[in-house]
mmCIF file as gemmi writes it, N, C-alpha and C atoms, coordinates in Angstrom:
data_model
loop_
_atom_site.group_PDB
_atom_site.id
_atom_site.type_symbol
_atom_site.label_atom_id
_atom_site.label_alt_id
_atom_site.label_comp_id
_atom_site.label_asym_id
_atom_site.label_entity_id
_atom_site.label_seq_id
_atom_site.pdbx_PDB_ins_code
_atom_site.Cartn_x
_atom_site.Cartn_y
_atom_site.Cartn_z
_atom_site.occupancy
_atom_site.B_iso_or_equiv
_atom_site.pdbx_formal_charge
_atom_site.auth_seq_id
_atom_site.auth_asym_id
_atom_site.pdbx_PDB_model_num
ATOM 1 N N . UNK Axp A 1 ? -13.069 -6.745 10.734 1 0 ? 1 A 1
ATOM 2 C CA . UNK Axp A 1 ? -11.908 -6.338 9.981 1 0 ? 1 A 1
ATOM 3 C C . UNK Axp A 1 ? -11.66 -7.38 8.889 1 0 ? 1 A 1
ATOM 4 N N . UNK Axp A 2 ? -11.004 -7.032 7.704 1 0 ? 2 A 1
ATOM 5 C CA . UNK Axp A 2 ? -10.826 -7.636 6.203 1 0 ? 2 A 1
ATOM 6 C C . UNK Axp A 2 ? -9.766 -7.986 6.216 1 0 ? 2 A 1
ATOM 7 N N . UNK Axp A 3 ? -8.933 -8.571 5.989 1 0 ? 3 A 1
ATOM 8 C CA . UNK Axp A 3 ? -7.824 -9.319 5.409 1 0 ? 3 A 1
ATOM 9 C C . UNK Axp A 3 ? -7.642 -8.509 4.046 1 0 ? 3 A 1
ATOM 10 N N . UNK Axp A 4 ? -6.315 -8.476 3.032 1 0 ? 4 A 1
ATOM 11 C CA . UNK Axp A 4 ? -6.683 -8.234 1.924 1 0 ? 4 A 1
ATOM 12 C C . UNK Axp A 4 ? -4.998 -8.39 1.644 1 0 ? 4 A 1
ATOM 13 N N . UNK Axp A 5 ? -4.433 -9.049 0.636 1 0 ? 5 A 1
ATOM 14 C CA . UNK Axp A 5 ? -3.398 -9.017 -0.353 1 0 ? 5 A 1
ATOM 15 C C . UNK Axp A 5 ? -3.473 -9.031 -2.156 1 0 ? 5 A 1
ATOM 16 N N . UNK Axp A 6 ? -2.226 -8.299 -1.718 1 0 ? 6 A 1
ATOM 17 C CA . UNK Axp A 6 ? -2.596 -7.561 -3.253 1 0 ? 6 A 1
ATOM 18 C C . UNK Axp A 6 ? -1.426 -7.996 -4.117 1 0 ? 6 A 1
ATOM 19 N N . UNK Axp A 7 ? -0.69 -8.528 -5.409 1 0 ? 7 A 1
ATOM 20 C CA . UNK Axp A 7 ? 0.386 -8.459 -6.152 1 0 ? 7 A 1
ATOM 21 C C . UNK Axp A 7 ? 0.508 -7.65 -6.886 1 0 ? 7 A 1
ATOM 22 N N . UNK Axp A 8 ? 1.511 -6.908 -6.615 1 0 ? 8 A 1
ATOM 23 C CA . UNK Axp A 8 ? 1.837 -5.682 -7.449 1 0 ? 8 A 1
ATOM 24 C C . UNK Axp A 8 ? 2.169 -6.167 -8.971 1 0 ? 8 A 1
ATOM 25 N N . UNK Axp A 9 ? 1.485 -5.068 -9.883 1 0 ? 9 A 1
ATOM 26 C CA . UNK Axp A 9 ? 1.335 -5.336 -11.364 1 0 ? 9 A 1
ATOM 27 C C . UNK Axp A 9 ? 1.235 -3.493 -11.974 1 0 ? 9 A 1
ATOM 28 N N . UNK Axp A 10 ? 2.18 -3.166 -12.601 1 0 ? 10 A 1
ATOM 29 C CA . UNK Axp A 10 ? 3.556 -4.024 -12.828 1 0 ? 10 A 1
ATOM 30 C C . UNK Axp A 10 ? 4.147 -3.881 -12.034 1 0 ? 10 A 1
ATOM 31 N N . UNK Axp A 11 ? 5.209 -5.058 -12.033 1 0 ? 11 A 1
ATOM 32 C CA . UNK Axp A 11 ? 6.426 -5.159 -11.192 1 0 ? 11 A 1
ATOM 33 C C . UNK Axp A 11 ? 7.13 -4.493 -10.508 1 0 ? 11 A 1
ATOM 34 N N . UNK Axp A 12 ? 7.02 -4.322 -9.387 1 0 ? 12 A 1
ATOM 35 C CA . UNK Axp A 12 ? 7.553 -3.309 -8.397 1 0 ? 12 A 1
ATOM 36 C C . UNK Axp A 12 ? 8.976 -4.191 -7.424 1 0 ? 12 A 1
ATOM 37 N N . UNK Axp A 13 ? 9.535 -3.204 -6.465 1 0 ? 13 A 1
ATOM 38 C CA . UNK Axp A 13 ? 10.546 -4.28 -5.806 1 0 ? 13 A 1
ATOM 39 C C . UNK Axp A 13 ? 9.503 -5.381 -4.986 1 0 ? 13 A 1
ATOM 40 N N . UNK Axp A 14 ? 8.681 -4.619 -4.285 1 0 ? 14 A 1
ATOM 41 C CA . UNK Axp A 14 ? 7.845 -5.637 -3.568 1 0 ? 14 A 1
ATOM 42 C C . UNK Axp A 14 ? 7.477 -6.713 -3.783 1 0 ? 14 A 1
ATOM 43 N N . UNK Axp A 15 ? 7.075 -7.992 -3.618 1 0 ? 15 A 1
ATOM 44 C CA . UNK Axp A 15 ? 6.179 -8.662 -4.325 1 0 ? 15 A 1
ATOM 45 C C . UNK Axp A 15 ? 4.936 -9.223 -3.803 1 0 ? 15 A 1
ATOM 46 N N . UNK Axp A 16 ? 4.477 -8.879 -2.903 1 0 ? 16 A 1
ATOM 47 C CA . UNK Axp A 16 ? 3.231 -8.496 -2.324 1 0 ? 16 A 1
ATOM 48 C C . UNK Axp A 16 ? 3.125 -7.673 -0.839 1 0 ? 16 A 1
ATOM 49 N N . UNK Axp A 17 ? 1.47 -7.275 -1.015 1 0 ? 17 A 1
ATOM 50 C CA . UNK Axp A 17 ? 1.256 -5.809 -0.361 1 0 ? 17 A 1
ATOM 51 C C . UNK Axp A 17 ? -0.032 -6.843 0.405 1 0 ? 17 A 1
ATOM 52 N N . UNK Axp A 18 ? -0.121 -6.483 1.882 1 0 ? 18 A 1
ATOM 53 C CA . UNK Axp A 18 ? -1.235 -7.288 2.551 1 0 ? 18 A 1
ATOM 54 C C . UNK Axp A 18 ? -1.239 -6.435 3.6 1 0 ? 18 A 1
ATOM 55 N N . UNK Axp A 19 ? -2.81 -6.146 4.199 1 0 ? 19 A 1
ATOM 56 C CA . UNK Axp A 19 ? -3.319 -5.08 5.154 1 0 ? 19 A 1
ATOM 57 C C . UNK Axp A 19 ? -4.85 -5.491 5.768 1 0 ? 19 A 1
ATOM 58 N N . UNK Axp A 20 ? -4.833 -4.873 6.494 1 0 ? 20 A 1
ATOM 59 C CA . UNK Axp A 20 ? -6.281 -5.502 7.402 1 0 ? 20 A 1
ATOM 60 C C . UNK Axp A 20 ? -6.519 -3.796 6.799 1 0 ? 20 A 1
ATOM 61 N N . UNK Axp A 21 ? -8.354 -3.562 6.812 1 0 ? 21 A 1
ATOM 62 C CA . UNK Axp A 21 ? -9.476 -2.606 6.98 1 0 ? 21 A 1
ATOM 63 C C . UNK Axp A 21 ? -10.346 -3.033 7.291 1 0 ? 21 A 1
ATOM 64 N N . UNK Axp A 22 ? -10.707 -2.09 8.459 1 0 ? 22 A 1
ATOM 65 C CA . UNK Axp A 22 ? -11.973 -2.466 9.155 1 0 ? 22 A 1
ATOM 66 C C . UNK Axp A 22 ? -13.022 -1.305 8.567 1 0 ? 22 A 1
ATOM 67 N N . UNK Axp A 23 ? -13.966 -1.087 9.37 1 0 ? 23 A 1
ATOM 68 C CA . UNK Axp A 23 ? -15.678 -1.285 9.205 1 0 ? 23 A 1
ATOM 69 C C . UNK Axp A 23 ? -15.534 0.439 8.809 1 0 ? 23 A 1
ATOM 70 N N . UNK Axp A 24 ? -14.794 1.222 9.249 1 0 ? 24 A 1
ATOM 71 C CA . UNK Axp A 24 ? -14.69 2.641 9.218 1 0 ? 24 A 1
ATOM 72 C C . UNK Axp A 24 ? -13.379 3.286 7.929 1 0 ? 24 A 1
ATOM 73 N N . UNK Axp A 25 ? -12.796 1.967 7.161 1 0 ? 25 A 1
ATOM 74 C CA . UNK Axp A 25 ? -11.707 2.443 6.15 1 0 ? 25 A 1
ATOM 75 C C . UNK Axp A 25 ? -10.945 2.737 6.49 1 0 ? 25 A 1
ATOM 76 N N . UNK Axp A 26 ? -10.031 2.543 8.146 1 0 ? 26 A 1
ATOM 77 C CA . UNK Axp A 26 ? -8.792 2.478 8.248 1 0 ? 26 A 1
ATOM 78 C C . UNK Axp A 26 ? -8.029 1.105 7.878 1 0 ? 26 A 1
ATOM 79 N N . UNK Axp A 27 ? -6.509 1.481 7.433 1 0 ? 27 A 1
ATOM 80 C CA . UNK Axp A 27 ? -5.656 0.491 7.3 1 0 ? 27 A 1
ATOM 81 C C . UNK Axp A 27 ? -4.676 0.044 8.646 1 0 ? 27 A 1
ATOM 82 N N . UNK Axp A 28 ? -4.928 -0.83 8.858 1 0 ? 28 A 1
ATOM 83 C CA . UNK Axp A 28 ? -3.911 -1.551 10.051 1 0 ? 28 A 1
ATOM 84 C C . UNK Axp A 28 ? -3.053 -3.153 9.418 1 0 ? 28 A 1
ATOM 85 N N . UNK Axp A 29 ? -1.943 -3.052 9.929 1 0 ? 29 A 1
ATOM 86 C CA . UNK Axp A 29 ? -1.101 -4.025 9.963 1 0 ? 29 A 1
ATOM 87 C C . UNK Axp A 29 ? -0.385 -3.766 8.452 1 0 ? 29 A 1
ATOM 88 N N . UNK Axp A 30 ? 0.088 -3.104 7.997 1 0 ? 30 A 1
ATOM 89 C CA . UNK Axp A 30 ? 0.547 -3.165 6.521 1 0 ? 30 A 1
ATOM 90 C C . UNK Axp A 30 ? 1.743 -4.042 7.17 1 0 ? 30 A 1
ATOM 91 N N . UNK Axp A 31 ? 1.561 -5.191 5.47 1 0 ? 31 A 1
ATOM 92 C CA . UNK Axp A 31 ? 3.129 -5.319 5.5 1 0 ? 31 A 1
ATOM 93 C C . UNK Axp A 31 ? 3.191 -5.51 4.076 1 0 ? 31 A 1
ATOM 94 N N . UNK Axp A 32 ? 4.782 -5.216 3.521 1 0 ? 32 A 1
ATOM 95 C CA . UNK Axp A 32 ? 5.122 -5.301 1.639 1 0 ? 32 A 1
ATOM 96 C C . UNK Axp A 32 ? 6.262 -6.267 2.192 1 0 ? 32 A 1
ATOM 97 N N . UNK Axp A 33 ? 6.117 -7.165 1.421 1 0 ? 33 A 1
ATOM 98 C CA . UNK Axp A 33 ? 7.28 -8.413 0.831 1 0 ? 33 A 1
ATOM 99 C C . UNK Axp A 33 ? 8.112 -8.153 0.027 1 0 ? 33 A 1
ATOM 100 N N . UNK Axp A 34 ? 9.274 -7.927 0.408 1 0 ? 34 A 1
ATOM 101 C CA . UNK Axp A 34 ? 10.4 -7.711 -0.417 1 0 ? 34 A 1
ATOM 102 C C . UNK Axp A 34 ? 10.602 -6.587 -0.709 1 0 ? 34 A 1
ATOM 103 N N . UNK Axp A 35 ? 11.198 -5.648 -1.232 1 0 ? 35 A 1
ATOM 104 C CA . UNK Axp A 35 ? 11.208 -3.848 -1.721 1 0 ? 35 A 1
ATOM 105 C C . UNK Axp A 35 ? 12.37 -3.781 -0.879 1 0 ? 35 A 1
ATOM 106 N N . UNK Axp A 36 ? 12.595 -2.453 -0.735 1 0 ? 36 A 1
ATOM 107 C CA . UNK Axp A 36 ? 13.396 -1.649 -0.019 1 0 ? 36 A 1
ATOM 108 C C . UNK Axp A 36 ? 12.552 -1.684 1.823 1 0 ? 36 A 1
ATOM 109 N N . UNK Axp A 37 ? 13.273 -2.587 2.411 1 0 ? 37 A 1
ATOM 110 C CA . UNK Axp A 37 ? 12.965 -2.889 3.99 1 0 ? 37 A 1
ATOM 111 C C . UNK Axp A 37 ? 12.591 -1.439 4.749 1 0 ? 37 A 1
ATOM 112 N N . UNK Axp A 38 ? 13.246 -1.185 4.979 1 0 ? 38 A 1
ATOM 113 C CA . UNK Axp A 38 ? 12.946 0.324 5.896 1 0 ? 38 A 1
ATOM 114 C C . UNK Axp A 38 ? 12.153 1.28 5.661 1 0 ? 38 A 1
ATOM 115 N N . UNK Axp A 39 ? 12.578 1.746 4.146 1 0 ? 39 A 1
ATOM 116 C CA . UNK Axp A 39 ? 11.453 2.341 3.308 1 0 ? 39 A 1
ATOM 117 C C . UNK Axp A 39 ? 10.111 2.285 3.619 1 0 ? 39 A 1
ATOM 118 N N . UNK Axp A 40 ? 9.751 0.862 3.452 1 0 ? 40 A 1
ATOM 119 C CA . UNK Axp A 40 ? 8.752 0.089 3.658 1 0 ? 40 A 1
ATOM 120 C C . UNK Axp A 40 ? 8.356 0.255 4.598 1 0 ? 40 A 1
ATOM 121 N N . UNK Axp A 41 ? 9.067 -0.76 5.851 1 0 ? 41 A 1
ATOM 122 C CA . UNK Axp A 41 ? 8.485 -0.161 7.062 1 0 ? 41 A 1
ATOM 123 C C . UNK Axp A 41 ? 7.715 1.041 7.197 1 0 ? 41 A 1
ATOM 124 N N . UNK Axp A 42 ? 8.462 2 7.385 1 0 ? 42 A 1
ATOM 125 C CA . UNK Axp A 42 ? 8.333 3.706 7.578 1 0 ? 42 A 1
ATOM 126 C C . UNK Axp A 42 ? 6.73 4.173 6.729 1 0 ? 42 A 1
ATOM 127 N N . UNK Axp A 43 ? 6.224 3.324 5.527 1 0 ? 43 A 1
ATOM 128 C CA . UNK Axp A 43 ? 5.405 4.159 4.866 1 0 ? 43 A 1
ATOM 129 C C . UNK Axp A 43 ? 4.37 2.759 5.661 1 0 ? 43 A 1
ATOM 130 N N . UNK Axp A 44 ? 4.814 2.118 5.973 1 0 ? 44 A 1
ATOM 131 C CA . UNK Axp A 44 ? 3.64 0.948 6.935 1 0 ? 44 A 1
ATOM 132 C C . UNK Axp A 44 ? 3.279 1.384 8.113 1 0 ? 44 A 1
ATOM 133 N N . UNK Axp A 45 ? 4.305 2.319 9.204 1 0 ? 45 A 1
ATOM 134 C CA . UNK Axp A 45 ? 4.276 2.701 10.065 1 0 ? 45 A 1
ATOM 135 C C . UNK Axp A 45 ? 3.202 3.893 10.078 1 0 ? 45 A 1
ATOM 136 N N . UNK Axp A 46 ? 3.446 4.62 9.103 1 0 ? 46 A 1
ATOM 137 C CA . UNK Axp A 46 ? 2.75 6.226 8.805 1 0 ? 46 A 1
ATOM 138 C C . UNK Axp A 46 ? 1.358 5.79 7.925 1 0 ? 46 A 1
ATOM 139 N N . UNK Axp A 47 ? 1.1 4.814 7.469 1 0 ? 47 A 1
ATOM 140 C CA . UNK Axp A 47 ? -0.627 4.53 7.322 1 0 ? 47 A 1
ATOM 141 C C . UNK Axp A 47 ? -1.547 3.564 8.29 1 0 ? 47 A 1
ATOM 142 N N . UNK Axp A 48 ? -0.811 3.458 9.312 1 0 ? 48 A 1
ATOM 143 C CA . UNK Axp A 48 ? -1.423 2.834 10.678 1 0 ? 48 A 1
ATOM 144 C C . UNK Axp A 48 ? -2.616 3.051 11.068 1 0 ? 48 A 1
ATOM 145 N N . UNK Axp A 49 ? -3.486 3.071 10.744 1 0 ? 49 A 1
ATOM 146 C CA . UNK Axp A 49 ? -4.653 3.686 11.682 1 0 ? 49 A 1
ATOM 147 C C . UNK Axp A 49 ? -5.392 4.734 10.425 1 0 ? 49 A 1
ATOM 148 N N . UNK Axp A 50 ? -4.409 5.4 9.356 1 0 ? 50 A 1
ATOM 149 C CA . UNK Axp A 50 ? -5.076 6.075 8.739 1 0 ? 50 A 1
ATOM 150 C C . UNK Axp A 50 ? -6.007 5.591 7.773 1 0 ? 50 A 1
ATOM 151 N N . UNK Axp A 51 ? -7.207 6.614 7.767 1 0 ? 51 A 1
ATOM 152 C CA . UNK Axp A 51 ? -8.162 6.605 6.434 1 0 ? 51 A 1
ATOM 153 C C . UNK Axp A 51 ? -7.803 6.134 5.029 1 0 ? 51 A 1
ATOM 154 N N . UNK Axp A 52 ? -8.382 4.356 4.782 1 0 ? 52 A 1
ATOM 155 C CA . UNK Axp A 52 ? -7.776 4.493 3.492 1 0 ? 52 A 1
ATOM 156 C C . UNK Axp A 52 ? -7.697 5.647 1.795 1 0 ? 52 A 1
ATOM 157 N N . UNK Axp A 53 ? -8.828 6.168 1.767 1 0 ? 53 A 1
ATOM 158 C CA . UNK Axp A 53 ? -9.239 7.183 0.982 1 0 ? 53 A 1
ATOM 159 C C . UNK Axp A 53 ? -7.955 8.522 0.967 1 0 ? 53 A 1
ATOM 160 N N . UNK Axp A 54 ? -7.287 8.595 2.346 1 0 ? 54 A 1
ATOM 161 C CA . UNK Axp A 54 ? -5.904 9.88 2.463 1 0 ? 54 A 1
ATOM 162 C C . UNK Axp A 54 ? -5.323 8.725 2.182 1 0 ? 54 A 1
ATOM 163 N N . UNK Axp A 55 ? -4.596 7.871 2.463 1 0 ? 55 A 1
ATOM 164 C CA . UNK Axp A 55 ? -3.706 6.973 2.146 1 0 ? 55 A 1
ATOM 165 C C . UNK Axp A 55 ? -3.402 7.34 0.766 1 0 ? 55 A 1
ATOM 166 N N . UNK Axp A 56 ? -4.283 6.944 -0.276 1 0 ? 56 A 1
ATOM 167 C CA . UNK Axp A 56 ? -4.604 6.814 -1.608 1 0 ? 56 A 1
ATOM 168 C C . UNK Axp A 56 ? -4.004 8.266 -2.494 1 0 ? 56 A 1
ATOM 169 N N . UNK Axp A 57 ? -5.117 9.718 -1.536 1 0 ? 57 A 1
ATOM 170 C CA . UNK Axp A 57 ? -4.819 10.927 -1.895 1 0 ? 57 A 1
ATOM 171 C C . UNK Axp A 57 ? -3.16 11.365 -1.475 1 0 ? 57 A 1
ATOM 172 N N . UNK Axp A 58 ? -2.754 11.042 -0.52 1 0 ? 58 A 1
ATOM 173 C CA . UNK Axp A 58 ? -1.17 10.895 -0.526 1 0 ? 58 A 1
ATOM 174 C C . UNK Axp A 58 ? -0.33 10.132 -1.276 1 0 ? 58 A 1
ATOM 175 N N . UNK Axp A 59 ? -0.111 9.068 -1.857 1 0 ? 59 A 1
ATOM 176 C CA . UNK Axp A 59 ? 0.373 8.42 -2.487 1 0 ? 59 A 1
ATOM 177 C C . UNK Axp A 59 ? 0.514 8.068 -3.536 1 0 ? 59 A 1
ATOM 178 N N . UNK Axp A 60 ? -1.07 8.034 -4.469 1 0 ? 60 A 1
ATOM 179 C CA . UNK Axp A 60 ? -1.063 7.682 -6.01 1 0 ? 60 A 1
ATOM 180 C C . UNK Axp A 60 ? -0.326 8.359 -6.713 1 0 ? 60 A 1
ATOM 181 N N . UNK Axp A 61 ? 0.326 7.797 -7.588 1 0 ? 61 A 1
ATOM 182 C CA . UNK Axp A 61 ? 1.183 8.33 -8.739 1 0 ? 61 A 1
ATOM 183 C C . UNK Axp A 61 ? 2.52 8.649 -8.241 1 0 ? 61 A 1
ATOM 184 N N . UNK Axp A 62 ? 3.082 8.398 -7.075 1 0 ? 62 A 1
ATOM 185 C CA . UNK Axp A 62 ? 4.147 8.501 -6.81 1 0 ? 62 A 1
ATOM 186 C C . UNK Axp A 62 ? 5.055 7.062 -7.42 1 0 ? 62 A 1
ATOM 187 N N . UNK Axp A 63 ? 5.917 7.858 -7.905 1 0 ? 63 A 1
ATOM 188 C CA . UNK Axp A 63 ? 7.13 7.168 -9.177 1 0 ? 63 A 1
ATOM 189 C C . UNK Axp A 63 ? 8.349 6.619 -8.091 1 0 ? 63 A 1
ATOM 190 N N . UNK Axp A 64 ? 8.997 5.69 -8.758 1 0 ? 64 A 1
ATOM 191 C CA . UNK Axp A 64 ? 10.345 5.302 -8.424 1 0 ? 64 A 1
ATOM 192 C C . UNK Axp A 64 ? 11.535 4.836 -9.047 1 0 ? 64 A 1
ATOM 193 N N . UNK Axp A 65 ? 12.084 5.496 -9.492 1 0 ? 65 A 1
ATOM 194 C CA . UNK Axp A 65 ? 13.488 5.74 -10.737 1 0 ? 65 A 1
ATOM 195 C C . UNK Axp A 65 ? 12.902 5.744 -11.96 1 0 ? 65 A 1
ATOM 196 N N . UNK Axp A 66 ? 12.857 5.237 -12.779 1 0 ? 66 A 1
ATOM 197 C CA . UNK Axp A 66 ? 12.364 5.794 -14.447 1 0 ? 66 A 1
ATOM 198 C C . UNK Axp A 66 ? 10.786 5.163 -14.683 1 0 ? 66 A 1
ATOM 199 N N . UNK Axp A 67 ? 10.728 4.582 -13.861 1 0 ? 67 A 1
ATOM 200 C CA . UNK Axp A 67 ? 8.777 3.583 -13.393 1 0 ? 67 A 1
ATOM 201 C C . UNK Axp A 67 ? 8.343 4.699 -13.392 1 0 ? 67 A 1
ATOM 202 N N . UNK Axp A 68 ? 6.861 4.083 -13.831 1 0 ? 68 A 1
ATOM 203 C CA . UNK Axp A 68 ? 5.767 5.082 -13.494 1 0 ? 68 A 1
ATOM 204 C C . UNK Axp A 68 ? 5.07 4.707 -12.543 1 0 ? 68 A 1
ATOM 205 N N . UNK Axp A 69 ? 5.675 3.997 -11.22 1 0 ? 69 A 1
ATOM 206 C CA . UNK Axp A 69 ? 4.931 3.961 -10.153 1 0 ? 69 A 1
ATOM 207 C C . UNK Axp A 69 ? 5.773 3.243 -9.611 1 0 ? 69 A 1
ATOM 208 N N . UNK Axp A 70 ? 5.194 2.406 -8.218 1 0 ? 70 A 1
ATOM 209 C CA . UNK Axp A 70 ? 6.392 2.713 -6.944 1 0 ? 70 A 1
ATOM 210 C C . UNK Axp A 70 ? 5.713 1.469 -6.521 1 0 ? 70 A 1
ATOM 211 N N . UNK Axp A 71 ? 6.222 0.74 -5.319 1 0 ? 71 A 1
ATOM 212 C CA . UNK Axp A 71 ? 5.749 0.398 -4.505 1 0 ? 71 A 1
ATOM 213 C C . UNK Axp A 71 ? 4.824 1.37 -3.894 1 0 ? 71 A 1
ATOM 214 N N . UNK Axp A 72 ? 4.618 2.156 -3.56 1 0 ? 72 A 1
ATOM 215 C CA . UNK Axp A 72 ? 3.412 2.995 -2.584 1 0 ? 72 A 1
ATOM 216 C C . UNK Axp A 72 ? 2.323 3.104 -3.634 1 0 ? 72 A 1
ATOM 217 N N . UNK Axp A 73 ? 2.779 3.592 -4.808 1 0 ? 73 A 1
ATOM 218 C CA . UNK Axp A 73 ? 1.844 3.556 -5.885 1 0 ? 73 A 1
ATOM 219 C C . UNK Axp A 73 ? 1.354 2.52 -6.263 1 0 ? 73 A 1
ATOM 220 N N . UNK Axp A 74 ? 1.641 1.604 -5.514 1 0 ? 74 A 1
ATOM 221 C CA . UNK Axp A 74 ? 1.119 -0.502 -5.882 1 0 ? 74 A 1
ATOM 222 C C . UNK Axp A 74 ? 0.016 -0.255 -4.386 1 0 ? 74 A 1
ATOM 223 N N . UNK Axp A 75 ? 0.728 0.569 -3.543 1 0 ? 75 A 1
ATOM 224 C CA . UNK Axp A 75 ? -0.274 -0.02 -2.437 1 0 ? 75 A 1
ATOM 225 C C . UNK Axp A 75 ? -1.892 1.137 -2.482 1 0 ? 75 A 1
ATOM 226 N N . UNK Axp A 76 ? -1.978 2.184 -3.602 1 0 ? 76 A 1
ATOM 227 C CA . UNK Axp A 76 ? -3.072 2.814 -3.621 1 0 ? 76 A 1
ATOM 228 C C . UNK Axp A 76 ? -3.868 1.74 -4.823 1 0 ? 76 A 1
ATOM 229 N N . UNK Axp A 77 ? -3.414 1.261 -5.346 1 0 ? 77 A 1
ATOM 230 C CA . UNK Axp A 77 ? -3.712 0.616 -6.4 1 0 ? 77 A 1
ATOM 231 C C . UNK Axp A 77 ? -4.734 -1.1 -5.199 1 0 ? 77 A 1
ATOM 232 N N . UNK Axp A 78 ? -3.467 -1.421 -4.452 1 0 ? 78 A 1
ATOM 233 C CA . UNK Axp A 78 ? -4.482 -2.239 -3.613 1 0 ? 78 A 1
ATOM 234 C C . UNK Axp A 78 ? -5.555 -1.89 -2.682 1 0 ? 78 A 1
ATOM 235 N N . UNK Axp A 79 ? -5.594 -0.584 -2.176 1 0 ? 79 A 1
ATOM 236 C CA . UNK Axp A 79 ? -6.098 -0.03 -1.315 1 0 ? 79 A 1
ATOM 237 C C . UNK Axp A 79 ? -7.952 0.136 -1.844 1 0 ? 79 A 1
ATOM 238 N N . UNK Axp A 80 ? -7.529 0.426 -3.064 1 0 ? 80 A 1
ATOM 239 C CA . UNK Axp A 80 ? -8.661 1.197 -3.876 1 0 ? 80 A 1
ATOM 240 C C . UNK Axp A 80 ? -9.493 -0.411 -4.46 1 0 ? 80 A 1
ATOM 241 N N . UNK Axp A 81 ? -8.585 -1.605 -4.807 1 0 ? 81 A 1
ATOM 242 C CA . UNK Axp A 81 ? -8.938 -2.99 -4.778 1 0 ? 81 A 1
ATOM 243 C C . UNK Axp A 81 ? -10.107 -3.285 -3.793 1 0 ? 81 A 1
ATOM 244 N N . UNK Axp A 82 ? -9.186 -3.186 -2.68 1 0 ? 82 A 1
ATOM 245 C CA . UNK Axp A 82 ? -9.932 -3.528 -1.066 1 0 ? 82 A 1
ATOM 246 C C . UNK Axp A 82 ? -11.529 -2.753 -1.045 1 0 ? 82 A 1
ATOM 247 N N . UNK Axp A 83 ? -11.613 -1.591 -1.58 1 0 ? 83 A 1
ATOM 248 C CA . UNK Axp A 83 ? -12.494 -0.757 -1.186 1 0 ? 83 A 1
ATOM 249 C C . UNK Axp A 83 ? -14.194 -1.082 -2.245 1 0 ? 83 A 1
ATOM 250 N N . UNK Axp A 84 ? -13.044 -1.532 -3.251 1 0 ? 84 A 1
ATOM 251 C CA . UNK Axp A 84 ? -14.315 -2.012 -3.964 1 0 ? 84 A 1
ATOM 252 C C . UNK Axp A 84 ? -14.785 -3.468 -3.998 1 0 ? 84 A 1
């Protein structure tokens, strides 16, 4: 299993995104620094175990108030990092 942290660019509430993937492209252990707490949690909780590749197809391009991207949209952005 990989280690991997990521700093969100641009600026999101978060200010960093860090996750283990192992040998098969699941994500385990998410955690985001700073953002909206619960939020957070909840979208850490619900990519547990999942395929990073659905992670990615669920999430990219999802916005948050007049941004063109989100915290979740920071973490397909790291996800897709990790993979390459």
């Amino acid at each position: 299993m990989k280690h991997f942290e990521y700093l969100p660019s641009p600026m999101v509430c978060c200010k960093k995104i860090a996750f283990d993937i192992d040998d098969e492209k699941r994500i385990y252990n998410l955690v985001f620094t700073g953002g909206c707490n619960g939020n957070l949690k909840a979208i850490a909780k619900l990519c547990e175990g999942q395929q990073a590749e659905q992670i990615i197809v669920l999430l990219q391009g999802n916005t948050c108030g007049m941004r063109n991207t989100s915290c979740a949209d920071q973490l397909t952005k790291a996800i897709s990092s990790a993979l390459n």
